[in-house]
C-alpha positions in Angstrom: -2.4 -7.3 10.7 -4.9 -9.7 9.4 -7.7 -7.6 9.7 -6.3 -4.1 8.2 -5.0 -6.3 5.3 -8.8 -7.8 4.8 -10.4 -4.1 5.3 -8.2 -2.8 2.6 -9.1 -6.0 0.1 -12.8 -5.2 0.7 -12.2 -1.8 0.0 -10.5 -2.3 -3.0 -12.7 -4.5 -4.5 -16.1 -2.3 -3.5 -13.9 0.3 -5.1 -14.2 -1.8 -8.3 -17.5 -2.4 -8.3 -18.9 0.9 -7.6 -19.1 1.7 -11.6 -22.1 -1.2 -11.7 -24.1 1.8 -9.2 -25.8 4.8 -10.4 -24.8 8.1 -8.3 -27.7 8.0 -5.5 -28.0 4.3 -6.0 -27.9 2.4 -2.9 -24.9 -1.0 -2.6 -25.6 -4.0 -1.2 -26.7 -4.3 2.5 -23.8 -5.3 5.2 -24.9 -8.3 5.7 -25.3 -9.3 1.7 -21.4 -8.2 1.5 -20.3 -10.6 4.9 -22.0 -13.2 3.0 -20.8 -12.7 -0.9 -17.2 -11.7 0.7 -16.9 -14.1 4.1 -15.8 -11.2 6.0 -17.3 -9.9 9.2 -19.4 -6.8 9.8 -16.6 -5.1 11.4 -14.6 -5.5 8.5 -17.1 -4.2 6.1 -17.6 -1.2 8.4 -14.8 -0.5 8.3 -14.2 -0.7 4.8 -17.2 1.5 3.9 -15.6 3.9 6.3 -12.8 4.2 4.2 -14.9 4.5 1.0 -16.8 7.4 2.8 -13.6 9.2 3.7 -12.7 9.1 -0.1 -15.9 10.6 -0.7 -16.8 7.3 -3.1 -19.8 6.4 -0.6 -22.1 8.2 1.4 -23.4 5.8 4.4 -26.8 7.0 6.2 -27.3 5.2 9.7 -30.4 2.7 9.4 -30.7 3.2 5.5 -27.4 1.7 3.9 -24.2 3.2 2.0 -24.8 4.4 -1.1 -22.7 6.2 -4.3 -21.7 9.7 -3.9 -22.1 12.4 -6.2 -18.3 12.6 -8.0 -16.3 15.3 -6.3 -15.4 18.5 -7.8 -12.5 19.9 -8.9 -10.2 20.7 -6.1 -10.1 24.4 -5.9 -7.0 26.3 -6.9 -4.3 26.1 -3.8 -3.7 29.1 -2.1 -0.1 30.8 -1.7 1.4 29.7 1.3 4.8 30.6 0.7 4.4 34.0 2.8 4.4 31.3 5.5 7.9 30.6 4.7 8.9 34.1 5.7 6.5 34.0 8.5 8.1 31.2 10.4 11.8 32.1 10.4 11.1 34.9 12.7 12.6 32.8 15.1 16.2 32.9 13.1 15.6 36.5 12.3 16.0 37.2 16.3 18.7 35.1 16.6 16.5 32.5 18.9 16.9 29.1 18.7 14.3 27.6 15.6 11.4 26.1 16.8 11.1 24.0 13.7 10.1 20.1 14.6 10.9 16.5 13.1 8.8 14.4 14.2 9.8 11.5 12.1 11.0 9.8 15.3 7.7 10.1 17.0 5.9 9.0 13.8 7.8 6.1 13.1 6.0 4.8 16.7 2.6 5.5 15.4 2.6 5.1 12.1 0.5 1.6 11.0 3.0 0.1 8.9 1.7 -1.7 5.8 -0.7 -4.9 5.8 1.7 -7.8 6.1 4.6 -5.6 7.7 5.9 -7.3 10.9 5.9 -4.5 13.4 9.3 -4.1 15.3 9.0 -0.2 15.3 5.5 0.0 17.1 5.6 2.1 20.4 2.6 0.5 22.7 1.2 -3.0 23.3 -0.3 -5.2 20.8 -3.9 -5.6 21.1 -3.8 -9.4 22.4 -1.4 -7.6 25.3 -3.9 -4.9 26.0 -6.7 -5.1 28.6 -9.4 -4.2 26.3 -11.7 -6.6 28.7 -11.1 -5.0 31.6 -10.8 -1.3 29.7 -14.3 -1.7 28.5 -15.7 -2.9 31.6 -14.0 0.0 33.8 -15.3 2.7 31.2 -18.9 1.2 31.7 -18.7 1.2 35.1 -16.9 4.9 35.3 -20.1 6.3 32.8 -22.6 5.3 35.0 -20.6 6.9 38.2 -22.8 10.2 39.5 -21.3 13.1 37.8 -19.3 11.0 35.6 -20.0 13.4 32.8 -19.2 16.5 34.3 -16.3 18.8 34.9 -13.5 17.1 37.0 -11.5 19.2 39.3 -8.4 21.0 37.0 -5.6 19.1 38.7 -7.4 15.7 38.4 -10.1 13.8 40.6 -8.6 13.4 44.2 -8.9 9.7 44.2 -6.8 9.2 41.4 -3.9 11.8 42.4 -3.9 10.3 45.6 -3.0 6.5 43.5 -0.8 8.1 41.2 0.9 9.8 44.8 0.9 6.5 46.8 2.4 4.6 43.8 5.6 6.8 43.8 6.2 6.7 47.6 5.2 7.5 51.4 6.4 10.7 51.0 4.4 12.1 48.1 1.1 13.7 48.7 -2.6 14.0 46.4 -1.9 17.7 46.9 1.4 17.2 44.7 -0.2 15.6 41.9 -1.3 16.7 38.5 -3.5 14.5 36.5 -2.4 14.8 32.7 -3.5 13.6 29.2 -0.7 11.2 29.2 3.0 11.1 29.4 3.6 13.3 26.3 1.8 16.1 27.6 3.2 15.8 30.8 6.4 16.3 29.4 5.4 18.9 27.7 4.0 21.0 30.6 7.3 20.1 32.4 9.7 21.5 29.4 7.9 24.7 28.9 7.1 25.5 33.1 11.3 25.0 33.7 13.2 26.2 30.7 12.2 29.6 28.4 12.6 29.7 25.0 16.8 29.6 23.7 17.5 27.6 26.8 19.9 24.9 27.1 18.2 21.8 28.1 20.3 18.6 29.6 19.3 15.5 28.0 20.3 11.7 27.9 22.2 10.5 24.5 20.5 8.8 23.1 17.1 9.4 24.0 13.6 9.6 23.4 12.5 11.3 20.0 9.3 12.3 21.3 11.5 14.3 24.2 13.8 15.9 21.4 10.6 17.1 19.8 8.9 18.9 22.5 12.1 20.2 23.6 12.6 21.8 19.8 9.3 22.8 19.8 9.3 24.8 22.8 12.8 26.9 21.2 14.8 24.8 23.6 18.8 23.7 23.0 19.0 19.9 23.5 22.7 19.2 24.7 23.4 15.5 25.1 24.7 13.6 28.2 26.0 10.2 26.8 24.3 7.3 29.0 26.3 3.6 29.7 24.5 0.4 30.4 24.7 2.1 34.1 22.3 4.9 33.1 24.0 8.7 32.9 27.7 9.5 33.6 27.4 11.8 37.1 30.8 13.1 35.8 29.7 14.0 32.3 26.3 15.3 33.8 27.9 17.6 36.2 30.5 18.4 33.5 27.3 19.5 31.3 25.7 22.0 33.8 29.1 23.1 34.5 29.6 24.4 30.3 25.9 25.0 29.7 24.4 26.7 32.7 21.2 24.6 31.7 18.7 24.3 34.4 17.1 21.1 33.1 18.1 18.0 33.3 15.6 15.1 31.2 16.2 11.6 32.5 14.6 7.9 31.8 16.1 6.7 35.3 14.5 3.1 34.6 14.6 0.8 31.9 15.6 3.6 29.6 14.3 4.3 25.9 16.1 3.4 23.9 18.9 1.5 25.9 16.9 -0.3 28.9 19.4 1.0 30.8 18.6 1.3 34.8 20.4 4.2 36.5 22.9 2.3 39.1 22.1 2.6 43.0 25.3 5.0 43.5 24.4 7.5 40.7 21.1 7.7 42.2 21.8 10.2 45.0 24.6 11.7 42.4 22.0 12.9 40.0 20.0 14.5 42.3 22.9 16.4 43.9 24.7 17.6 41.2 21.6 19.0 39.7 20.6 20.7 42.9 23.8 22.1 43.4 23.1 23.7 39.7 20.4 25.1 41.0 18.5 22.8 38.4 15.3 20.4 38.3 15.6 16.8 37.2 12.8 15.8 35.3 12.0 12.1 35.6 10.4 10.3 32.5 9.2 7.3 34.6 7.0 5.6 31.9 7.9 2.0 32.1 7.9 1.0 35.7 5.0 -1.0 34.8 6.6 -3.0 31.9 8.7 -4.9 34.5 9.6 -8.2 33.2 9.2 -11.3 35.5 13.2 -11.7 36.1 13.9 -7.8 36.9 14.0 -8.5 40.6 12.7 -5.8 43.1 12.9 -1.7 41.2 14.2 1.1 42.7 11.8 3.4 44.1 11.4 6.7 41.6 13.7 9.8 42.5 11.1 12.2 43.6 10.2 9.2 46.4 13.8 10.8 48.0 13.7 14.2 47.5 12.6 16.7 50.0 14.0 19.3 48.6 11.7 19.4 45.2 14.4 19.1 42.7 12.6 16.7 40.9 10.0 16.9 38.6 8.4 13.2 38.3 6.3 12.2 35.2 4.4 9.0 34.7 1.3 7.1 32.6 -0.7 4.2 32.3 -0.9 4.6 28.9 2.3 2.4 27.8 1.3 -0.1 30.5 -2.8 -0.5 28.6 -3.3 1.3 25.3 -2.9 4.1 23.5 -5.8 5.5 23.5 -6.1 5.7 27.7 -4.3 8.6 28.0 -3.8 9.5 31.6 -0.6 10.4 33.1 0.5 12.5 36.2 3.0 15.1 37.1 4.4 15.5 40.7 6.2 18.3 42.2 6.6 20.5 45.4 7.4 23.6 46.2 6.4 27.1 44.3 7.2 24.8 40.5 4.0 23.2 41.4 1.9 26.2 40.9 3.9 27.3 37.4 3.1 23.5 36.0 -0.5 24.0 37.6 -0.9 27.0 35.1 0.6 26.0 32.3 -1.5 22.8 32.5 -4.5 24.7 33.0 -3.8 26.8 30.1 -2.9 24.4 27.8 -5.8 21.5 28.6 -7.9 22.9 31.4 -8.7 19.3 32.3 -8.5 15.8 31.7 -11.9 14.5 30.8 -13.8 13.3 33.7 -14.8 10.2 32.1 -11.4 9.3 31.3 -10.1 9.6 34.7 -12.9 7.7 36.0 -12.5 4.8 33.8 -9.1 5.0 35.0 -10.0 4.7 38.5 -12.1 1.7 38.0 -9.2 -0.2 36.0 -6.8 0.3 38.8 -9.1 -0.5 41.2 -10.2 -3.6 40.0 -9.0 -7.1 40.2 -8.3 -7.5 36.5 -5.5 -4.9 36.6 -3.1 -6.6 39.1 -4.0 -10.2 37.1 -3.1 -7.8 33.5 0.2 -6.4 35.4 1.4 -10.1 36.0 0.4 -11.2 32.5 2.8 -8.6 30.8 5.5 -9.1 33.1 5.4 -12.8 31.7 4.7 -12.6 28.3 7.4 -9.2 27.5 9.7 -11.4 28.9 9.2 -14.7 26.5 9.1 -11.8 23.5 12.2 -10.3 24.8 14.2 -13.9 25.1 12.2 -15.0 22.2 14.2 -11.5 20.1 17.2 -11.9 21.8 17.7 -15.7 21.1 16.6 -15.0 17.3 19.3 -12.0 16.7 22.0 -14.2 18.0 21.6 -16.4 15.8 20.2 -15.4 12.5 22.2 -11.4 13.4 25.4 -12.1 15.0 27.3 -9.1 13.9 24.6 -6.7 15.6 25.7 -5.5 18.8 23.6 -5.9 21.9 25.2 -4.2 24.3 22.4 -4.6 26.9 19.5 -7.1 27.4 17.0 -4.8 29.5 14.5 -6.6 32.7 11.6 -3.8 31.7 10.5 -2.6 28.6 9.5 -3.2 25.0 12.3 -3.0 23.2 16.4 -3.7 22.4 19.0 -1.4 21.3 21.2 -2.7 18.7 24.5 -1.0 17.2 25.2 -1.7 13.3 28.5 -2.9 12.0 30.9 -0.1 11.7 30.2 1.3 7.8 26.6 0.2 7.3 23.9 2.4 6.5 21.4 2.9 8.9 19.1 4.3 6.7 19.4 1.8 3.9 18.9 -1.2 5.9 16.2 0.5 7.6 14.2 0.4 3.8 15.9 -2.4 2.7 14.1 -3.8 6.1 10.9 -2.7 5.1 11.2 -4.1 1.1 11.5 -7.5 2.9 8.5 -7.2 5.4 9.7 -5.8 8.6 9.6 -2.5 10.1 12.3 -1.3 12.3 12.9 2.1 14.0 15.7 3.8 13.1 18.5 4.8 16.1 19.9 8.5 14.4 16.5 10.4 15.8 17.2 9.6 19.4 20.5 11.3 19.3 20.5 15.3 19.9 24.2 15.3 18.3 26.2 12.9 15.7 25.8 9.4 16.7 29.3 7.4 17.5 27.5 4.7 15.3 24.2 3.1 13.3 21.6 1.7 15.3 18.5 0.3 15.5 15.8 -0.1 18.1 13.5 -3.3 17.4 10.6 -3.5 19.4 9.6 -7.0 20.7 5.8 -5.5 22.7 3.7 -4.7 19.6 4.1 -8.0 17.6 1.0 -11.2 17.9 3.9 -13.3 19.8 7.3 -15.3 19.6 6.2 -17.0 15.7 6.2 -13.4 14.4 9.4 -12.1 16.1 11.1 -15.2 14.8 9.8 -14.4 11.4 10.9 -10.3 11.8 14.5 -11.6 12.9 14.2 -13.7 9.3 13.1 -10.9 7.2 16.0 -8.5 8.9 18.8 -11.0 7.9 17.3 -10.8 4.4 17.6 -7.2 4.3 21.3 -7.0 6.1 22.7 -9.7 3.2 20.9 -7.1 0.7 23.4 -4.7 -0.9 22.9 -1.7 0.8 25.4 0.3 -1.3 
């Protein structure tokens, strides 16, 4: 937070100065502005960056930044609004709209303002991150023999084969498809099981990103409420049973946005009533590696019990290092292997080979069993640091579950507020939070908020957060 607020102070006041510079004339060298300012090079970088992307600067490597020529006029806009027409095709065939919101997925990656004490971030902070061990892997994985070239489309066989023996004895290499990350995973998985108008099973409430994809791909989302237990077997089968859906999209561990674990006797239940539907379960499994030190042994994921290829498994090791490491795996068997295969292909053709290979060298090395054991412990202080705070600065929130994996908690409002009003008055007092009505497919029984206690510095700015929310609870929110 420190830095983006001192990138966008050095912008602002470069900004000001530029009038003092002729157009053509060259500003001040980096080093002359890290002295006058007391900033560091990365910071005026970065700031010049910014200038450059305003078109107020033009930088040119070895000779400095210097003023741009003014731009023009922007040209007259075009007329889009045939687009309008264009894009409700979809209504005018009576299919279901493919039109997106993606303001639950956004509110995840969105950089909230300098100052802002992050509660609705979706990934580590960067003090959690192993950007040590990330950097050494990638120089490692570039100076591999064929680093650079193309990978094999389903993924290099060393890392499918991890990816396989991570899930269980049972899963092969063969069964593996490296992916760009979780997301796209999903995304493979939606469009290879379910054509466009479908009925789609999904867990209420959920993950907005899922809801998305699912919309996107002209699917009907129809919700399966989930208890502190993980999904109802008697509402799920009761859902295949009205829908005919053949789909069913399930977070069995540590569940977003609850934390929710699926209990050991629903386990098997899942899995059988979907195959008896003739259905595939697909398996979100993105946060078995945000265990937190007290969880106790996991349950193994579903596809590690099932022969008979009803489930689709997806997972990453992007939540579990940093956003930008985008590598993820889907596993199947039977012929749905060859229909993801295709759509993969299609879609990405490959993950790039360097990528995978910096991959490879993380897991492989020392450093990522030592980072595994180091999140474990430190989510674990953040999440009793959270949950201590809300008890006693937020009684009347609800916390219906306190999760053993995970980034986050799942709070209900008091009957009557307004979620979105206390999510801005949140924001007017210097904390973001995530709103809870996008993870819900249908009405929500009640207001909610999801606070997330993995992308903040540490326990002195979660206490702070907790402080700001009760300031914008005992705000009017009328």
């Amino acid at each position: 937070m420190q830095e983006r607020s001192s990138v966008g102070d050095l912008a602002k006041s470069l900004r000001q100065e530029l009038d003092r510079y002729s157009i053509g004339e060259k500003l001040p060298s980096s080093r002359v502005i890290v002295e006058r300012y007391r900033v560091s090079p990365v910071t005026v970088t970065r700031a010049l960056a910014q200038l450059a992307a305003e078109g107020l600067v033009v930088t040119r490597p070895g000779a400095g930044a210097f003023r741009a020529e003014p731009r023009r006029d922007a040209p007259v806009a075009g007329d889009t609004s045939w687009q309008e027409v264009a894009l409700s095709a979809d209504a005018a065939a009576e299919v279901v709209p493919r039109a997106v919101d993606a303001s639950g997925v956004l509110v995840t990656l969105s950089a909230p303002p300098p100052g802002v004490v992050e509660f609705n971030g979706g990934y580590l902070h960067p003090s959690l991150q192993p950007e040590q061990a990330m950097a050494a892997a990638l120089a490692r994985a570039g100076r591999r023999p064929g680093a650079w070239g193309r990978p094999p489309a389903d993924g290099l066989p060393e890392l499918r084969d991890w990816f396989a023996r991570g899930i269980g004895p049972t899963v092969t290499a063969a069964e593996v498809l490296v992916t760009a990350g979780g997301q796209s995973a999903l995304t493979t998985a939606l469009r290879a099981l379910a054509p466009p108008g479908a009925p789609v099973l999904v867990e209420s409430p959920t993950y907005p990103g899922m809801l998305a994809i699912a919309r996107a791909a002209g699917l009907r989302p129809v919700p399966v409420p989930v208890d502190p237990r993980g999904v109802r077997p008697e509402l799920l089968a009761a859902a295949f049973r009205a829908t005919g859906a053949r789909v069913f999209v399930s977070q069995p561990l540590f569940q977003n946005p609850t934390g929710a674990v699926l209990a050991p006797g629903r386990r098997p239940e899942v899995v059988r009533i979907a195959r008896a539907a003739g259905a595939f379960v697909i398996e979100d499994d993105f946060a078995r590696r945000l265990v937190h030190d007290d969880a106790g042994p996991l349950p193994a994921p579903l596809a590690a019990d099932d022969p008979d290829g009803v489930v689709v498994h997806v997972c990453s090791l992007t939540k579990a290092t940093s956003p930008s490491l985008r590598v993820g795996a889907l596993v199947a068997r039977g012929p749905v292997l060859e229909r993801l295969r295709a759509i993969h292909v299609v879609d990405n053709f490959f993950v790039p080979r360097p990528l995978q290979e910096a991959a490879l060298e993380l897991v492989g090395s020392p450093a990522w069993s030592r980072h595994l054991r180091t999140v474990a412990s430190e989510l674990k202080v953040r999440r009793d640091t959270m949950t201590a705070a809300l008890r006693l600065r937020l009684p009347e929130l609800t916390l219906p579950h306190i999760p053993s994996g995970g980034y986050h908690l799942w709070l209900r409002l008091p009957d009557g507020t307004d979620e979105a009003a206390l999510v801005s008055a949140a924001l007017r007092a210097g904390v973001a939070v995530a709103p809870g009505r996008p993870y819900f497919s249908a009405e929500p029984p009640a207001g909610h908020v999801r606070l997330s206690f993995a992308g903040v510095a540490g326990p002195a700015e979660i206490a702070e957060g907790v402080r700001r929310l009760r300031t914008a609870c005992d705000e009017p929110l009328g």
